[in-house]
ZALUMFI-960161 format. One record per residue (C-alpha): residue number from 1; residue in three letters; y, x, z. Coordinates in pm, 1 decimal, decimal comma, m for minus. Example, Ala and Ser with C-alpha at 12.3 -4.5 7.8 and 13.67 -1.06 7.14 Angstrom:
BEGIN
NODE num residuo        v        u        w
NODE   1     ALA   m450,0   1230,0    780,0
NODE   2     SER   m106,0   1367,0    714,0
***
This chain:
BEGIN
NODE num residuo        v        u        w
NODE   1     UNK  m1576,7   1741,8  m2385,7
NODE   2     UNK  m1844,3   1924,7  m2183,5
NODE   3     UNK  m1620,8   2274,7  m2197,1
NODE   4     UNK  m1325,2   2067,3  m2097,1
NODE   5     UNK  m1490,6   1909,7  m1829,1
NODE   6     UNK  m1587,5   2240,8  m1699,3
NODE   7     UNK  m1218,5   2396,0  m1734,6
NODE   8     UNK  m1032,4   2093,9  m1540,2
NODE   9     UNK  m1353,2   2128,2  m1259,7
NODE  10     UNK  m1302,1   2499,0  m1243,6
NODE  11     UNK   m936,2   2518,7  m1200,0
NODE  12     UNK   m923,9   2218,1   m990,3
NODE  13     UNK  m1164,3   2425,3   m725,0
NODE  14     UNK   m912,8   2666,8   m692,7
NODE  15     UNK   m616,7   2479,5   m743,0
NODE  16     UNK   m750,5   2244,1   m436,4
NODE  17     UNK   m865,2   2529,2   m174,7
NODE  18     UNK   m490,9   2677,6   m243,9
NODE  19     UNK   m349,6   2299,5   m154,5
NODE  20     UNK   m600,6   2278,1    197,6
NODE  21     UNK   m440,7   2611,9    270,9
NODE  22     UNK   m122,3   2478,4    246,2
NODE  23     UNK   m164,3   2167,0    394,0
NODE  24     UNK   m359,5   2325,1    730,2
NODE  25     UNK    m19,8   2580,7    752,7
NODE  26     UNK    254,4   2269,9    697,5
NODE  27     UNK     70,6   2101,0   1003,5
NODE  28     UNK    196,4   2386,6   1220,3
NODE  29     UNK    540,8   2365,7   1080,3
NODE  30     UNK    561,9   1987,1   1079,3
NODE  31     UNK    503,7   1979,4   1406,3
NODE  32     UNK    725,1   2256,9   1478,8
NODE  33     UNK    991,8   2087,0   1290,7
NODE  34     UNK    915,5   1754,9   1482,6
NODE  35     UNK    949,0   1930,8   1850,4
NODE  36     UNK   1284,1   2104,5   1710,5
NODE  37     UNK   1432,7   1818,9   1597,4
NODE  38     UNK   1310,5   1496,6   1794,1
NODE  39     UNK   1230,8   1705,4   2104,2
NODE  40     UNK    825,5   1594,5   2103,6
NODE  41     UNK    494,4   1688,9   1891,3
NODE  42     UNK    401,3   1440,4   1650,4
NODE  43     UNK     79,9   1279,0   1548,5
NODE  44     UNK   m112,6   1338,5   1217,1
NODE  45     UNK   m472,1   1312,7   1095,4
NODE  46     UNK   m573,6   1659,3   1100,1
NODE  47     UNK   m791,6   1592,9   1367,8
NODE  48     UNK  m1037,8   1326,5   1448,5
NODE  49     UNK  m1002,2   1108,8   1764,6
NODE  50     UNK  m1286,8    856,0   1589,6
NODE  51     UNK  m1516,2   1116,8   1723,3
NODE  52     UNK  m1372,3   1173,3   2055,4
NODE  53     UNK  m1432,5    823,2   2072,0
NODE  54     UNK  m1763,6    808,3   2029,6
NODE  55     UNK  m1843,7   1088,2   2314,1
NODE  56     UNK  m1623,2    948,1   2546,9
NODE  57     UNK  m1511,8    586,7   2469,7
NODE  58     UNK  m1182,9    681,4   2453,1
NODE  59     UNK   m945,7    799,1   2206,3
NODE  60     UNK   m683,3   1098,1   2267,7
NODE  61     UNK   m441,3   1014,7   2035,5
NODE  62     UNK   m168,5   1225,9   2164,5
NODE  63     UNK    m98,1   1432,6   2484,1
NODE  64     UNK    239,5   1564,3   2686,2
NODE  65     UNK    229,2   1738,1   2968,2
NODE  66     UNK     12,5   1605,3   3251,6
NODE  67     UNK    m35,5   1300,1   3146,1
NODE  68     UNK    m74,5   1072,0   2813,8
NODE  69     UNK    110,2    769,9   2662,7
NODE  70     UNK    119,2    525,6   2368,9
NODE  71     UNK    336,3    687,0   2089,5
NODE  72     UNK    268,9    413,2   1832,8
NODE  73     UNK    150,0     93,5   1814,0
NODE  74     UNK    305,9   m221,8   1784,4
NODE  75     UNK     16,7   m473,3   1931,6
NODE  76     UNK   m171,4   m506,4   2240,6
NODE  77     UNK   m512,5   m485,7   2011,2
NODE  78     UNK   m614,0   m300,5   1689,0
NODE  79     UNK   m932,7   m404,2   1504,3
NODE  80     UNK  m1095,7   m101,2   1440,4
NODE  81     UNK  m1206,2   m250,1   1038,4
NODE  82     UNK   m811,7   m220,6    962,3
NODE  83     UNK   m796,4    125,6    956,1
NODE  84     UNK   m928,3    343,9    693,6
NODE  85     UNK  m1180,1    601,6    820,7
NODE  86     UNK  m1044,8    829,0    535,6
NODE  87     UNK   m754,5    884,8    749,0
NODE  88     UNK   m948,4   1078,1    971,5
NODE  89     UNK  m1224,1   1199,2    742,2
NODE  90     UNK  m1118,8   1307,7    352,6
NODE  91     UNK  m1446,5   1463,9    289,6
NODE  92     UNK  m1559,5   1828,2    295,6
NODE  93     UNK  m1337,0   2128,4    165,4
NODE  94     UNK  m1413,0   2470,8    135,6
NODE  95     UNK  m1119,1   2555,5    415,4
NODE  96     UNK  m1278,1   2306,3    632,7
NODE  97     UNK  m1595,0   2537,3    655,1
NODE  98     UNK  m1394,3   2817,2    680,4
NODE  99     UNK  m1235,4   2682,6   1023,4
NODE 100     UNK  m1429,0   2460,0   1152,9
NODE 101     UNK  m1419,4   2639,6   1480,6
NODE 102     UNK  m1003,3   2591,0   1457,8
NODE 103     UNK   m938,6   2273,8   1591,5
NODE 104     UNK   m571,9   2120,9   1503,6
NODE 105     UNK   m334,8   2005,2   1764,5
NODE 106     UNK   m476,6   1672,1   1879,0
NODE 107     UNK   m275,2   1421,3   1764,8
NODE 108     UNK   m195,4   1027,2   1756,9
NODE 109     UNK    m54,4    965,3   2062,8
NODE 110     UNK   m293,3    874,4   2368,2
NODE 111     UNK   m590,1    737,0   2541,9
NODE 112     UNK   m706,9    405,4   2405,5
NODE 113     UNK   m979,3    207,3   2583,2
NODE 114     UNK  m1173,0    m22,8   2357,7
NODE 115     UNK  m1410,0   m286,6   2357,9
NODE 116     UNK  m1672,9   m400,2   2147,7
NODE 117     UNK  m1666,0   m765,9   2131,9
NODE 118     UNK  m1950,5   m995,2   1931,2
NODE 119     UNK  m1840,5  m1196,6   1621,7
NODE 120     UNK  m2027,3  m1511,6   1603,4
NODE 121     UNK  m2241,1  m1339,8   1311,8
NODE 122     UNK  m2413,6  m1173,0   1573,8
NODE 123     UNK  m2236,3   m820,5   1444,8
NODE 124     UNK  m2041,5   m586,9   1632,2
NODE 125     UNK  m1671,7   m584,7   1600,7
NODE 126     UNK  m1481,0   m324,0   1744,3
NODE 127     UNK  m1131,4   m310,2   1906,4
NODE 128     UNK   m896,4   m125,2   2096,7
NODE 129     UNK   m713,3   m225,7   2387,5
NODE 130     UNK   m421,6    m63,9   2503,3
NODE 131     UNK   m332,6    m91,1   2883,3
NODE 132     UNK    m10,0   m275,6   2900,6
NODE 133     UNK    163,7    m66,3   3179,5
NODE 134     UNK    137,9    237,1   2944,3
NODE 135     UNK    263,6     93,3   2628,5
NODE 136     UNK    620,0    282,1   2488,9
NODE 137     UNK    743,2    171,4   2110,8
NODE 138     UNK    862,1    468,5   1881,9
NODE 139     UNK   1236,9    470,7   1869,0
NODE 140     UNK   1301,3    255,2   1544,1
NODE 141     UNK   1550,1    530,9   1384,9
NODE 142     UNK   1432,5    714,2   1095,9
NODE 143     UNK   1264,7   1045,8   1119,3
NODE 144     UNK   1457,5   1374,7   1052,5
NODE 145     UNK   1258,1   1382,1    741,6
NODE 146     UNK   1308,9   1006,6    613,3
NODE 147     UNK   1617,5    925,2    454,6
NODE 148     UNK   1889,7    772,4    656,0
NODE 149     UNK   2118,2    635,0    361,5
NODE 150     UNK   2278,5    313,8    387,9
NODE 151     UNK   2001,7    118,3    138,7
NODE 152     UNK   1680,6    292,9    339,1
NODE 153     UNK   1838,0    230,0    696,3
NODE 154     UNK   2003,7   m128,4    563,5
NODE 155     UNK   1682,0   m286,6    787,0
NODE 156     UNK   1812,9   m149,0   1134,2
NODE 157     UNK   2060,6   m418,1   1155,6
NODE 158     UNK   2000,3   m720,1   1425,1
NODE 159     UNK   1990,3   m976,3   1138,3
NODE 160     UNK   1730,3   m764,2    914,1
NODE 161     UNK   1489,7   m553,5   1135,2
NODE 162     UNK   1242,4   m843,8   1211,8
NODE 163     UNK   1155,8   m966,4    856,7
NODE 164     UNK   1125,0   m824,7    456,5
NODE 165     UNK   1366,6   m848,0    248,7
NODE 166     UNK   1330,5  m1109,1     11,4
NODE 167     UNK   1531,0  m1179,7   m323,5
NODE 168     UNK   1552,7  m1495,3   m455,5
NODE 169     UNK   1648,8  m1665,4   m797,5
NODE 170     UNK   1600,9  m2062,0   m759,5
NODE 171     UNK   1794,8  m2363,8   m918,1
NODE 172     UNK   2179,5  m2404,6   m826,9
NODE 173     UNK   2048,7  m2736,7   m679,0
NODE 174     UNK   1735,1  m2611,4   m505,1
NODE 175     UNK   1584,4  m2929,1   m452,4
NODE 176     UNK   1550,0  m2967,1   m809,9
NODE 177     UNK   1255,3  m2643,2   m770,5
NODE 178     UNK    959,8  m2829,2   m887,5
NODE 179     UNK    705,0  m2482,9   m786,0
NODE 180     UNK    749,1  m2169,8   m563,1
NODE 181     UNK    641,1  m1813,7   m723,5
NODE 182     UNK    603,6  m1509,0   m472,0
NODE 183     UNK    537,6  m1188,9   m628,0
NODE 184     UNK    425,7   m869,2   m454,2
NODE 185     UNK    462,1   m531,3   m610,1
NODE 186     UNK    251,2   m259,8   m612,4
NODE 187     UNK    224,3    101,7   m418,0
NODE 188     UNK    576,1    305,0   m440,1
NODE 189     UNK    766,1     26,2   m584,0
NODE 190     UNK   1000,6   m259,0   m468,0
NODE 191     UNK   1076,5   m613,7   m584,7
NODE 192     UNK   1316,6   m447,2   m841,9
NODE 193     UNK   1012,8   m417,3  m1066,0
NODE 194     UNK   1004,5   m765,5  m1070,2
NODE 195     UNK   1385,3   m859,1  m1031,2
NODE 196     UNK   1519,9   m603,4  m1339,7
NODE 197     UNK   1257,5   m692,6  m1554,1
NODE 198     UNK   1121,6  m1042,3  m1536,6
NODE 199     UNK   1374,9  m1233,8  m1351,9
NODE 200     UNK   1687,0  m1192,7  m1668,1
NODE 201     UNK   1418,3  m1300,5  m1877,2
NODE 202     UNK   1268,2  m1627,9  m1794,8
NODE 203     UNK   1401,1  m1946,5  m2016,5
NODE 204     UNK   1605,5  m2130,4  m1868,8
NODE 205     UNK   1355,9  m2430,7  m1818,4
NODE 206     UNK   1174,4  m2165,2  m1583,3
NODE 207     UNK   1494,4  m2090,1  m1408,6
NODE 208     UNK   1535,2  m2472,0  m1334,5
NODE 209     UNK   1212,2  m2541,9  m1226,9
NODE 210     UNK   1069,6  m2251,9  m1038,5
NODE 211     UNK   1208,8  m2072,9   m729,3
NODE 212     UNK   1187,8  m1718,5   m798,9
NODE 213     UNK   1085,5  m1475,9   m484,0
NODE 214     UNK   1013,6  m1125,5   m451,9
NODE 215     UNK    920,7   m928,9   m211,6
NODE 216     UNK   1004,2   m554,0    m55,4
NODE 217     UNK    673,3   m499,0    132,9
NODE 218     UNK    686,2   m336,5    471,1
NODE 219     UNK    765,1     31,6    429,9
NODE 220     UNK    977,6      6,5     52,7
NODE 221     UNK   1269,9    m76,8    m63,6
NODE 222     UNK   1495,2   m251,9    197,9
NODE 223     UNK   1237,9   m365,6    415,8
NODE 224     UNK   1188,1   m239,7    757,0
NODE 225     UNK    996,7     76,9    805,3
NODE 226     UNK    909,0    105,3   1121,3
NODE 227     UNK    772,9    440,3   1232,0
NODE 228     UNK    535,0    304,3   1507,8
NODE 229     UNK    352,8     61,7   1287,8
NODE 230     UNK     59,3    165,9   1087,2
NODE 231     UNK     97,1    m46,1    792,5
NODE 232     UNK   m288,2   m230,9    832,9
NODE 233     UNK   m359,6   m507,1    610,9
NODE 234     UNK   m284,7   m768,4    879,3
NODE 235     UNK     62,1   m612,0    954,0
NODE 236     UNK    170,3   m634,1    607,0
NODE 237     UNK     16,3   m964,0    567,9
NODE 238     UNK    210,0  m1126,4    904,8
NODE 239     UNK    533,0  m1002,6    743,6
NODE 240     UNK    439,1  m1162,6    400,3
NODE 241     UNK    349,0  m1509,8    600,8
NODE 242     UNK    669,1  m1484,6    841,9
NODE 243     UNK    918,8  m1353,0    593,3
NODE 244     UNK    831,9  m1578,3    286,3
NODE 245     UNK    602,8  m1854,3    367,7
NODE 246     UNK    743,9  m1972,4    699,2
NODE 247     UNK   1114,4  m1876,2    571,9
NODE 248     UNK   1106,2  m2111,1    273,2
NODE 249     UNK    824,5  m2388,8    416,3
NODE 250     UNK    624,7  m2316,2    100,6
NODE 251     UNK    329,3  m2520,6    118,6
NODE 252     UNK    243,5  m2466,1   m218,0
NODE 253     UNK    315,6  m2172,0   m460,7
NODE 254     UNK    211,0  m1937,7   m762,9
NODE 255     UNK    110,8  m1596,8   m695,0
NODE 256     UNK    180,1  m1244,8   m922,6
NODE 257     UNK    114,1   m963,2   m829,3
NODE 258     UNK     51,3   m595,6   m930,3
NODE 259     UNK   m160,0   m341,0   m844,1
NODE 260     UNK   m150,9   m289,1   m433,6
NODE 261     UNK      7,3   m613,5   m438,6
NODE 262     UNK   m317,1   m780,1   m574,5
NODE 263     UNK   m521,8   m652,3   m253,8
NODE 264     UNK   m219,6   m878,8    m41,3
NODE 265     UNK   m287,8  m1152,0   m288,1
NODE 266     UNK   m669,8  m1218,9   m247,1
NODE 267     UNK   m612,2  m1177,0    126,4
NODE 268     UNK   m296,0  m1424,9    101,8
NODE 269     UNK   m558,2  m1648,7   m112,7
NODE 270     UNK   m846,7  m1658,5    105,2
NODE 271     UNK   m573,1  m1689,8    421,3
NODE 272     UNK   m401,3  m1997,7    205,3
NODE 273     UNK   m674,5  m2148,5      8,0
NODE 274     UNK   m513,4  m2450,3    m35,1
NODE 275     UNK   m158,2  m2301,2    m85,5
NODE 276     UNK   m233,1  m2125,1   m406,3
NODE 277     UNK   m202,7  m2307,8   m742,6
NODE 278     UNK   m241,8  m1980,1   m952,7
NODE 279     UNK   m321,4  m1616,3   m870,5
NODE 280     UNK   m197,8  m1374,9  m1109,3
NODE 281     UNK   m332,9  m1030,5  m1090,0
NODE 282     UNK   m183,3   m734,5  m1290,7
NODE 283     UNK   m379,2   m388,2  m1240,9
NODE 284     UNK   m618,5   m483,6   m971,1
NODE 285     UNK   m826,2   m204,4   m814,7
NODE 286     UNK  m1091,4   m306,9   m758,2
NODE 287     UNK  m1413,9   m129,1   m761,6
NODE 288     UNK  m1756,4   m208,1   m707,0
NODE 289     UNK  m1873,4     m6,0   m429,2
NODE 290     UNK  m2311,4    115,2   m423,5
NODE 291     UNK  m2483,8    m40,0   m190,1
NODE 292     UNK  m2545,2    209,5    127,5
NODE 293     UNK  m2205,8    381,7     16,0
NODE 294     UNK  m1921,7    418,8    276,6
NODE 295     UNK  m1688,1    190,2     84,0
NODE 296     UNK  m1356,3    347,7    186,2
NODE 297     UNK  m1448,9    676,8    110,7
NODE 298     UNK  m1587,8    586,5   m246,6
NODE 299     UNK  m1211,2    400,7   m322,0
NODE 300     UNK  m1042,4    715,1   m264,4
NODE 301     UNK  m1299,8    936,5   m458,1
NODE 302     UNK  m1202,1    714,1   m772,7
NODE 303     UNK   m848,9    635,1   m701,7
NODE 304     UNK   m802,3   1053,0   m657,5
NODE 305     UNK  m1077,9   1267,2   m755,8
NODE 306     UNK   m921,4   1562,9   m697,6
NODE 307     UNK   m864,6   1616,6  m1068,9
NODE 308     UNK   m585,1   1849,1  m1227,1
NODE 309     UNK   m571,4   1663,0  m1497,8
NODE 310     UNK   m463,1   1409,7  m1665,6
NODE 311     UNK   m161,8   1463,6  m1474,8
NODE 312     UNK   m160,9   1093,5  m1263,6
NODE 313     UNK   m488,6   1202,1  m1132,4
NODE 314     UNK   m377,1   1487,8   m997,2
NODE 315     UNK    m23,4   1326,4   m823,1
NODE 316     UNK   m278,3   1046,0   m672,7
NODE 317     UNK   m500,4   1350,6   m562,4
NODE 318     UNK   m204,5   1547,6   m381,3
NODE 319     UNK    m30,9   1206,9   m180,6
NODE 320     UNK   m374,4   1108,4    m88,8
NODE 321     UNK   m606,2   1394,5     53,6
NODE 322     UNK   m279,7   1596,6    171,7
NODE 323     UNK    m86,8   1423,8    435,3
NODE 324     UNK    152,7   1724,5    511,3
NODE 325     UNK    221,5   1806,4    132,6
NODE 326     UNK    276,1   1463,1    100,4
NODE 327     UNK    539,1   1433,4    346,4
NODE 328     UNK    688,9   1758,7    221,0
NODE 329     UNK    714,1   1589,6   m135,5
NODE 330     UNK    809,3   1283,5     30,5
NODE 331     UNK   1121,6   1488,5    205,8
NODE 332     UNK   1199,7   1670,9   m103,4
NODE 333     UNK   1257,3   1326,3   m323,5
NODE 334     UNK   1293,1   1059,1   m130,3
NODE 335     UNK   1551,1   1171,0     90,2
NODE 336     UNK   1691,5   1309,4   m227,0
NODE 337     UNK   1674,5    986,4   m369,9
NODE 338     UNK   2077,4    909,5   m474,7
NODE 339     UNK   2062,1   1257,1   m635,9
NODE 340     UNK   1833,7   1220,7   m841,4
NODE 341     UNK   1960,1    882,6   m985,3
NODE 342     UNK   2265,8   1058,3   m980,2
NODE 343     UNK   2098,9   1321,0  m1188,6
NODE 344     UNK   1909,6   1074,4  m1428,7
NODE 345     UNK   2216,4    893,0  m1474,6
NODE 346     UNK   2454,7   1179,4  m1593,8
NODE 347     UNK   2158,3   1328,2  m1794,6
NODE 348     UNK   2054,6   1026,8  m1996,3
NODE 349     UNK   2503,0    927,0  m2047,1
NODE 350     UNK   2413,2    605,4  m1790,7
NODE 351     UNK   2185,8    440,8  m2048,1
NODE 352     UNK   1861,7    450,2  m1806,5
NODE 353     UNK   1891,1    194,4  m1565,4
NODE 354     UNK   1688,9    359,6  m1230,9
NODE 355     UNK   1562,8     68,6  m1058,1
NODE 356     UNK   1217,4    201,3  m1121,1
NODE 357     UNK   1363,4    529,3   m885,8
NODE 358     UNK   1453,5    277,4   m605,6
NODE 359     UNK   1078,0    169,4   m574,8
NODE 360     UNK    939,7    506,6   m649,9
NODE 361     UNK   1152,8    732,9   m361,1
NODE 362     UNK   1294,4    446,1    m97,0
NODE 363     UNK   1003,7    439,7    130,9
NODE 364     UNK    895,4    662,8    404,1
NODE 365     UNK    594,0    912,3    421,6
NODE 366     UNK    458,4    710,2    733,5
NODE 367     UNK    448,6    394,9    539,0
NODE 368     UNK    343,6    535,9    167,5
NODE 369     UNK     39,2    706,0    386,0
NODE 370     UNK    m54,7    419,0    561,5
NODE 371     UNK    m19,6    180,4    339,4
NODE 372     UNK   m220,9    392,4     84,0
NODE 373     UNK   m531,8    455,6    307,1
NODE 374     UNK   m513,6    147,7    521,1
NODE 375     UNK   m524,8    m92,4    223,9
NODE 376     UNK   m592,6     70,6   m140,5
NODE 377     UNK   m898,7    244,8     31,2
NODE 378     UNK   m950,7     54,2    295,0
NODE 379     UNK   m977,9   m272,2    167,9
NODE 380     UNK  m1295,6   m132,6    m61,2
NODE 381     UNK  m1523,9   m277,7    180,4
NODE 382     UNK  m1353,0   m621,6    161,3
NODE 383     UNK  m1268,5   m711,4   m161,8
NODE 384     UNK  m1619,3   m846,9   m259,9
NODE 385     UNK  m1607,3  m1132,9    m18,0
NODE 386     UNK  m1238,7  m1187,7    m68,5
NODE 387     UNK  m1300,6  m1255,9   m445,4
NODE 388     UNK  m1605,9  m1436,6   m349,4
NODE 389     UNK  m1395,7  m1671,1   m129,3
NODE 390     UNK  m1188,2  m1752,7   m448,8
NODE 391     UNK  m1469,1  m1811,1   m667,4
NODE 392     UNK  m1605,1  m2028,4   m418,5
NODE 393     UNK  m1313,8  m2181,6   m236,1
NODE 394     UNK   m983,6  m2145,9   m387,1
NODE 395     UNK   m871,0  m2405,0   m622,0
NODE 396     UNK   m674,5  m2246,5   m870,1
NODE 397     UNK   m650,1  m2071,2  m1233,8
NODE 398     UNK   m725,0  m1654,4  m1220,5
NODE 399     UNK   m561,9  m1437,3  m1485,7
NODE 400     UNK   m541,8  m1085,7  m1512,5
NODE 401     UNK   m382,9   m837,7  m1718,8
NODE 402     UNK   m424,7   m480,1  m1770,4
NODE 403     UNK   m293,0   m211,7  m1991,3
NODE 404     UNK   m556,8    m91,8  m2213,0
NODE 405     UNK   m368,3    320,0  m2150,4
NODE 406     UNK   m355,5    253,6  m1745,2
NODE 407     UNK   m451,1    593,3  m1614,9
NODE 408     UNK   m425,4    531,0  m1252,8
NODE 409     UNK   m644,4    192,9  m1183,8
NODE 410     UNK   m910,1    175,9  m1509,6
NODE 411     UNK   m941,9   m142,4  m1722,8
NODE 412     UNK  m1346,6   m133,2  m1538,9
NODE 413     UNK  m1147,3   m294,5  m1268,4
NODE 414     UNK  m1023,2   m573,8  m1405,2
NODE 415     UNK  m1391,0   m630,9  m1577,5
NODE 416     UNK  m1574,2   m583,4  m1200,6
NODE 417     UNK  m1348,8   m888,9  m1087,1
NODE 418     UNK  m1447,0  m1088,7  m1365,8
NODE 419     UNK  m1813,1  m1103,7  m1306,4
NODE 420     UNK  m1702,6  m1165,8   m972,6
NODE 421     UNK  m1477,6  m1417,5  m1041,4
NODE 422     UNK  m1649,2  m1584,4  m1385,3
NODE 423     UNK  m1351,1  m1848,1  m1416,4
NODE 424     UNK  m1090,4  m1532,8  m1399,1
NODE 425     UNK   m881,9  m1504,2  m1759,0
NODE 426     UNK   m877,4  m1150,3  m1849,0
NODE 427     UNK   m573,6   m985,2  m2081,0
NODE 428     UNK   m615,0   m628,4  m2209,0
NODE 429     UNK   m258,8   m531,3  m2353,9
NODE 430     UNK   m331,4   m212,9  m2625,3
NODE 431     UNK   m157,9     82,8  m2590,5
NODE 432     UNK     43,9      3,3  m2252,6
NODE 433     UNK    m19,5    225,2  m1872,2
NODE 434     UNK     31,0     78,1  m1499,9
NODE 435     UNK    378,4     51,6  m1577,3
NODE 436     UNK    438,0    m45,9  m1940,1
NODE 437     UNK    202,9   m390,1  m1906,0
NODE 438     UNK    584,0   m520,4  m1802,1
NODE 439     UNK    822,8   m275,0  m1839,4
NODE 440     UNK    886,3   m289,6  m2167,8
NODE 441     UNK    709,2   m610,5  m2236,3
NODE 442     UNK    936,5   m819,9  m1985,1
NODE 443     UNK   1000,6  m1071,6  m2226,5
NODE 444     UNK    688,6  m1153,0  m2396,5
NODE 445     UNK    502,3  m1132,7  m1985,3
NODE 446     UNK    788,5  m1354,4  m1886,5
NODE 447     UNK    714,2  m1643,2  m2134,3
NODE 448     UNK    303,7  m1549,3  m2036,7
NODE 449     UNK    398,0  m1606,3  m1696,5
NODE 450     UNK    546,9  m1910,3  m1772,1
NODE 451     UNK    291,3  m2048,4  m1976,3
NODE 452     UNK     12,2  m1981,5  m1694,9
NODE 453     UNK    249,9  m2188,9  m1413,5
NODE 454     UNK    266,8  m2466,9  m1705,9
NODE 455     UNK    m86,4  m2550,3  m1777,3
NODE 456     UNK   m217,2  m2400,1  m1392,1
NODE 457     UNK   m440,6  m2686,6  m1278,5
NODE 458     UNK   m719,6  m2784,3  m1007,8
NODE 459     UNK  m1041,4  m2875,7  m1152,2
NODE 460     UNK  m1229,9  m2570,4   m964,9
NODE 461     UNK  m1352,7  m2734,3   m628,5
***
């Protein structure tokens, strides 16, 4: 164990300083690409306008010429807690040392005054406010690198480009629905990995009673993926509330949701208190951050460690401390995306159905990044009061699965929100991964599900 500890360390050292290389050269030819084809440099993260900030109260985001402008936001102010400092700051690397003197093109579009305004705690709360005359939206198009198929661009039409798109399976008479479910996928999927697996297989006492509705989150799927948002907790929780819960008038409803999706659940839950009348939490990472520890930064150094192995480790490692080799992957598949389900079609004689490529490769790199930093890692700082609101507040039944084989979110997850959650149900399923705890299981989670929405009750107030 000790030896192989040492071999997976040892490569990974090198493996990793050959990745920074890469990464620091594909910044260049990003943004080379980006002037060539959309006619104007583009922001990344390879530099840090958090400390600009804090020498000049001000943040350069991005310059042009003489003079500076917005390049992408979507809101007159930006709380400064929404965004993940591990955007800016992914820890040390051994290339970092080696050119620390080499500053990257500044990037992220312009000068940003901000404020620091007083919560009535007593704390600090920082924002940024953008001057009004200044402000310019990001052309809504997708990038030359994003895929511009008829599914990933289906959101640019009038009717679609201001809400998610939702599928729903309810009753032929709908007022015959006696309870709402919304479910919420997880990171690089859709709502197909609720709609091809669970939705065939409910009985048909479910199908008469419930009304069915999942989700494509902001950035997947067919949802709109707007290149000038940066996918922040509250943006992707606004979308949720206008898209589903103001759309259908639920007032009350049942809640499941996997992996990424659970961090929108407990926020939905503490948001809704009295909305929820079950939460339903399949894969939740959730980890129990030291005290004095920058919470963000610890996420991420669990969720990727910059392993080589086992193999999911190392995938989370490369889309998460690489922004420009994840974009280059991103360009490779997803906008690849109909060949390979082409490809996986004719090489398995049509007998794999690919809905499970739809959520993995329809998204774009701007969305997969932001959404990855923004809320996996940066919601490590809130998750403790969020489950403490539901303990404490939120009158409903907690259950959680996990599969016992889940290599990229550990079963310790599901354990941490237990003790803080001591009402919270907890299901380890043997021998199933992040995946396989419903694909593959669809019917025996479906009549779970079921049962949960059956016997779901108040008694916790």
């Amino acid at each position: 164990m000790a030896i192989a500890q040492w071999l997976n360390q040892t490569v990974g050292f090198f493996v990793f300083f050959f990745l920074d290389i890469f990464d620091y050269l594909f910044c260049f030819i990003y943004k080379t690409l980006d002037l060539f084809f959309e006619y104007e440099w583009k922001p990344c993260y390879c530099s840090s306008p958090l400390e600009a900030q804090a020498k000049t109260r001000k943040i350069i985001v991005s310059e042009r010429g003489d003079y500076s402008k917005v390049v992408s936001m979507t809101r007159t102010k930006i709380h400064f807690d929404e965004i993940s400092d591990t955007l800016y700051s992914r820890g040390p690397s051994l290339l970092s040392k080696l050119v620390s003197s080499v500053k990257c093109f500044n990037c992220r579009g312009l000068i940003m005054r901000h404020n620091v305004k007083k919560t009535r705690s007593g704390s600090n709360k920082r924002l940024m406010t953008l001057n009004s005359t200044v402000v310019e939206k990001l052309p809504t198009t997708p990038r030359w690198s994003d895929c511009h198929c008829s599914f990933c661009t289906s959101w640019l039409s009038p009717s679609n480009k201001d809400s998610l798109f939702v599928k729903v399976q309810q009753p032929k008479d709908n007022k015959k629905a006696r309870d709402n479910v919304v479910f919420i996928h997880g990171f690089l999927s859709s709502s197909s990995f609720w709609t091809e697996t669970l939705f065939p297989n409910f009985s048909d006492t479910a199908k008469s009673n419930y009304r069915l509705i999942a989700v494509d989150l902001m950035g997947y799927g067919r949802s709109p993926k707007p290149n000038d948002s940066l996918y922040t907790l509250r943006e992707h929780l606004e979308m949720i509330e206008k898209s589903v819960i103001s759309q259908y008038k639920l007032k009350k409803f049942h809640v499941v949701a996997h992996s990424l999706g659970c961090v929108l659940a407990l926020a939905l839950a503490v948001k809704h208190p009295r909305a929820i009348k079950s939460l339903t939490l399949l894969a939740p990472p959730y980890y129990k951050v030291p005290k004095g520890v920058q919470a963000a930064q610890y996420v991420m150094s669990k969720v990727a460690p910059k392993n080589v192995w086992p193999p999911m480790q190392f995938g989370a490692s490369l889309i998460s401390w690489y922004e420009h080799l994840g974009r280059t992957v991103c360009l490779v598949l997803c906008k690849s995306h109909r060949l390979v389900d082409s490809l996986t079609r004719l090489l398995t004689l049509n007998r794999m159905r690919t809905y499970l490529i739809e959520g993995f490769l329809c998204h774009t790199h701007n969305g997969s990044w932001h959404t990855l930093h923004n809320i996996i890692f940066g919601s490590g700082g809130k998750l403790d009061s969020y489950l403490d609101y539901v303990r404490d507040h939120v009158d409903c039944d907690v259950t959680i699965f996990h599969g016992g084989e889940d290599e990229v979110i550990p079963v310790e997850c599901s354990y941490s929100v237990k003790t803080r959650v001591p009402r919270a149900t907890v299901h380890i399923i043997p021998d199933k991964d992040h995946i396989t705890i419903v694909v593959g299981r669809q019917k025996e989670f479906a009549r779970e599900l079921e049962l949960i929405w059956q016997t779901s009750k108040t008694t916790y107030k």
